[in-house]
C-alpha positions as CSV (number, residue, x, y, z in Angstrom):
1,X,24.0,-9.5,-6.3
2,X,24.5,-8.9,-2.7
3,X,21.4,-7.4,-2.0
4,X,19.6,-10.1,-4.0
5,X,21.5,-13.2,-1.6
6,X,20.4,-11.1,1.1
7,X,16.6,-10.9,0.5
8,X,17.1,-14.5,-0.4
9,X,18.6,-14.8,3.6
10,X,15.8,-13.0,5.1
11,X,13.3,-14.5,3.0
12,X,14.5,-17.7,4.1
13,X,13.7,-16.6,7.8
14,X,10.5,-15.6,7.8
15,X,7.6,-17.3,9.0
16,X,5.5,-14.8,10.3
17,X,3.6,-12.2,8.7
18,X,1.5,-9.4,10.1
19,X,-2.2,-9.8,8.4
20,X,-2.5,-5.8,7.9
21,X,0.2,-3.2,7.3
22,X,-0.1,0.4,7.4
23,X,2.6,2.6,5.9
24,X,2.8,6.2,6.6
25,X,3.7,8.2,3.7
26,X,3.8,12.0,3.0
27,X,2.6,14.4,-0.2
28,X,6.3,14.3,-1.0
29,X,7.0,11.0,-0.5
30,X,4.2,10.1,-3.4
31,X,5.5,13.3,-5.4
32,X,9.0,11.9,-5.6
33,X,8.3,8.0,-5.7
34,X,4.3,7.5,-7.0
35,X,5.1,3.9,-8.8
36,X,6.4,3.0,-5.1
37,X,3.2,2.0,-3.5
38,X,2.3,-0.4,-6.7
39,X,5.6,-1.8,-6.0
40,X,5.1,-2.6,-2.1
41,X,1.9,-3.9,-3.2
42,X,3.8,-6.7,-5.6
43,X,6.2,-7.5,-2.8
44,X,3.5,-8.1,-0.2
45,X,1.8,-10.1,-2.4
46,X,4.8,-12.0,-3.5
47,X,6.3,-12.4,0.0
48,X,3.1,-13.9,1.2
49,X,2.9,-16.5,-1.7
50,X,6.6,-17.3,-0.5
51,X,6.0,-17.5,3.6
52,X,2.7,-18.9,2.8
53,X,4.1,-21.9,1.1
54,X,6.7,-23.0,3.7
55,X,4.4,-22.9,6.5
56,X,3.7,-26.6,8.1
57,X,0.5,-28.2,9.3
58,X,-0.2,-26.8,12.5
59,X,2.5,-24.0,12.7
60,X,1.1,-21.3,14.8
61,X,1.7,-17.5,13.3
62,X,-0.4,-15.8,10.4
63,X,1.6,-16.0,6.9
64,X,-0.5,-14.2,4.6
65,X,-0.4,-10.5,4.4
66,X,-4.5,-10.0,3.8
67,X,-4.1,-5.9,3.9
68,X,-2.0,-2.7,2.9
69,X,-3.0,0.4,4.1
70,X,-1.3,3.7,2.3
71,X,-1.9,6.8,4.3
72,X,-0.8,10.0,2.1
73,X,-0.9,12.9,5.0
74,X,-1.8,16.6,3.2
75,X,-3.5,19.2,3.7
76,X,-4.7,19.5,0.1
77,X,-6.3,16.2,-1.3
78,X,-6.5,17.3,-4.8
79,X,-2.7,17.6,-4.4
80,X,-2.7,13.9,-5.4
81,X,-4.3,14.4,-9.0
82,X,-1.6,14.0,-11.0
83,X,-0.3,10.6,-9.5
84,X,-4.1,8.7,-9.8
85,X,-2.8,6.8,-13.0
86,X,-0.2,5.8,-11.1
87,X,-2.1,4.7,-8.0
88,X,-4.8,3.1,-9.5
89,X,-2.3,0.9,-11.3
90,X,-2.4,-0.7,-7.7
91,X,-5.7,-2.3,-9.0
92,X,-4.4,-4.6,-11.6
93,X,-2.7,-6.6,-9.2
94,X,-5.3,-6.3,-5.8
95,X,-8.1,-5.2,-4.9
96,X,-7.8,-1.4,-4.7
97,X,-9.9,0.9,-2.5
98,X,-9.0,4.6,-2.5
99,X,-9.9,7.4,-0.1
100,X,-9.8,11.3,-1.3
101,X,-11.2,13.7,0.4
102,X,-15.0,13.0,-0.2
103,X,-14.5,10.5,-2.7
104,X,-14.5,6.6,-2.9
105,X,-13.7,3.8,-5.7
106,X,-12.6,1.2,-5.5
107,X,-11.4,-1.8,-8.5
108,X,-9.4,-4.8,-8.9
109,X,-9.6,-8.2,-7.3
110,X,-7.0,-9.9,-4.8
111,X,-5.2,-8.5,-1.9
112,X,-7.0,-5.4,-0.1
113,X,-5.1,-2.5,-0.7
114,X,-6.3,0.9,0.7
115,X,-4.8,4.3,-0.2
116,X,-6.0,7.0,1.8
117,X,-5.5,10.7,1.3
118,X,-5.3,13.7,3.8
119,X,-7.8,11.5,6.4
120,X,-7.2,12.4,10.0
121,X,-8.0,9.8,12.9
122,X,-9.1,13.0,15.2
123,X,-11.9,13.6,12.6
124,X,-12.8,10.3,12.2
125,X,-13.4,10.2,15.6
126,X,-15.5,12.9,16.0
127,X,-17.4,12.4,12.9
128,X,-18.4,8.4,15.0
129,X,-19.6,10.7,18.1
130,X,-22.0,13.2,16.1
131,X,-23.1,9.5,14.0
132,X,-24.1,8.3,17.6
133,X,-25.5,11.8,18.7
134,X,-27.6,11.9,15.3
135,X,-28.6,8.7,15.9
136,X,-29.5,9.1,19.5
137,X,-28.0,6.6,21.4
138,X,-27.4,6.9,25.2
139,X,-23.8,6.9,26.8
140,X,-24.3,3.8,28.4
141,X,-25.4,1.8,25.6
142,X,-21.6,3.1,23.6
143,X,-18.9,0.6,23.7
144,X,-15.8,0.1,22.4
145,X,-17.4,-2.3,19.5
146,X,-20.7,-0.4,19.4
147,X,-17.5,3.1,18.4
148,X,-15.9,0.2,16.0
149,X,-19.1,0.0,13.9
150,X,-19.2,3.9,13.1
151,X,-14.9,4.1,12.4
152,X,-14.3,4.5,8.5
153,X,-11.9,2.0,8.7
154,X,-12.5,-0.8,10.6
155,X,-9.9,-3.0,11.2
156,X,-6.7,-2.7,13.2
157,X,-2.7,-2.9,11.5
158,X,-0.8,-5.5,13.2
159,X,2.6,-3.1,11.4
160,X,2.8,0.8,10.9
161,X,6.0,1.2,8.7
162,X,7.5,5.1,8.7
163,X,10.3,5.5,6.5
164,X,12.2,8.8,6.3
165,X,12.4,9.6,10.2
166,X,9.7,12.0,9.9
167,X,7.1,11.2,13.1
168,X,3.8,9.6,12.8
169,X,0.5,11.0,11.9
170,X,-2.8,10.6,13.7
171,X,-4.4,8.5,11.2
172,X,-6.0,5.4,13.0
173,X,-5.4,6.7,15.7
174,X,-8.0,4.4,17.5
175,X,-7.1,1.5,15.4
176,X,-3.5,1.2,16.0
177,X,-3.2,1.6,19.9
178,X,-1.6,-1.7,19.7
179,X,0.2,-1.9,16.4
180,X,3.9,-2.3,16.4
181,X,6.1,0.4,14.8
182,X,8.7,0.3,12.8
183,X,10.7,3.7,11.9
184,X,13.1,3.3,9.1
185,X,15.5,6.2,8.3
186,X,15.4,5.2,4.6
187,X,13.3,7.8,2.7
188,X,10.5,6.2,0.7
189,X,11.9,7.3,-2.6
190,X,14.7,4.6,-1.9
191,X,12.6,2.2,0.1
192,X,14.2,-1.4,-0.9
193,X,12.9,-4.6,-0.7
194,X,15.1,-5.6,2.0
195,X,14.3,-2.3,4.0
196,X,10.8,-4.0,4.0
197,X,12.1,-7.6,4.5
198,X,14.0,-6.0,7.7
199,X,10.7,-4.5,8.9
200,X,8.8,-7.9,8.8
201,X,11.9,-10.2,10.7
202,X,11.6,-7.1,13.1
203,X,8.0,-7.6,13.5
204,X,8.2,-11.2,13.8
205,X,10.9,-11.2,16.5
206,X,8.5,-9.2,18.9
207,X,6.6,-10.3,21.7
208,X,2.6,-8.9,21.2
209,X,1.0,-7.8,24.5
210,X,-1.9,-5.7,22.8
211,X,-1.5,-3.5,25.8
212,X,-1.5,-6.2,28.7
């Protein structure tokens, strides 16, 4: 009951959402809590039916959350086999697109949702260099949007949520120079709602330079 008047509190508080969240998760985090992610999914979607609904005509500040991001850091893709059922569950609620290894699929409708497993941002970066080299284009012709249009995932988090304490991986590593953190010391087994609802007042109370 407590807990419940306190979601209500923060709830109540919010009026600005970040439009893409990336969450940092580990082979054991999905090992111990797979049904997690479908359940972060329904409160992002949720929360931004409830934000998007107070917001007033002309109110600066985004309210929708358009974009989750699930990074599963291993070593071993195929690690993840036995918890697909569970993550393409994600796809009955949002639209689901799911990165293993050499693999993509994608299904559902609504709210992107990505899950990506054992992708570094190092190699991502090198495989857009050897893209330009094979496709011969000069060093002074490469920009930063001409790199953009060869990254595998292109678009940047406005969040990075780490629960757990464990330090960050190098996945969008180029995309998230300018992301916020936000480290949570609650493992992602026993990830609450109102761990998340703390993240997002915590995002909206900070000042965004993007690096200036």
């Amino acid at each position: 009951m407590i807990y419940w008047l306190y979601e209500r509190a923060l709830i109540r508080n919010l009026h600005i959402l970040p439009a893409n969240i990336c969450f940092m998760l580990t082979e054991n985090d999905l090992r111990k809590a797979p049904d997690k992610l479908y359940e972060v999914t329904r409160w992002c979607r949720d929360i931004s039916a409830h934000v998007g609904k107070k917001k007033k005509n002309g109110e600066d500040g985004n309210t929708n959350i358009a974009g989750i991001t699930f990074h599963i850091s291993t070593p071993n893709p195929e690690s993840v086999t036995p918890y697909l059922s569970q993550i393409e569950k994600i796809g009955k609620i949002a639209h689901l697109s799911l990165h293993i290894g050499e693999t993509d699929e994608s299904c559902g409708e609504g709210m992107a949702v990505c899950v990506a497993v054992g992708k570094s941002g190092r190699e991502e970066i090198a495989g857009c260099i050897r893209a330009m080299a094979r496709k011969g284009l000069s060093p002074e012709s490469v920009t930063e949007e001409t790199f953009e249009q060869y990254l595998t995932f292109r678009y940047a988090p406005d969040l990075v949520i780490k629960t757990g304490g464990d330090h960050l991986t190098d996945f969008l590593i180029w995309q998230s120079v300018y992301s916020e953190l936000f480290f949570s010391d609650v493992n992602w087994r026993w990830f609450r709602k109102v761990d998340f609802l703390r993240a997002l007042r915590d995002y909206q109370a900070r000042v965004r330079r993007f690096g200036k």
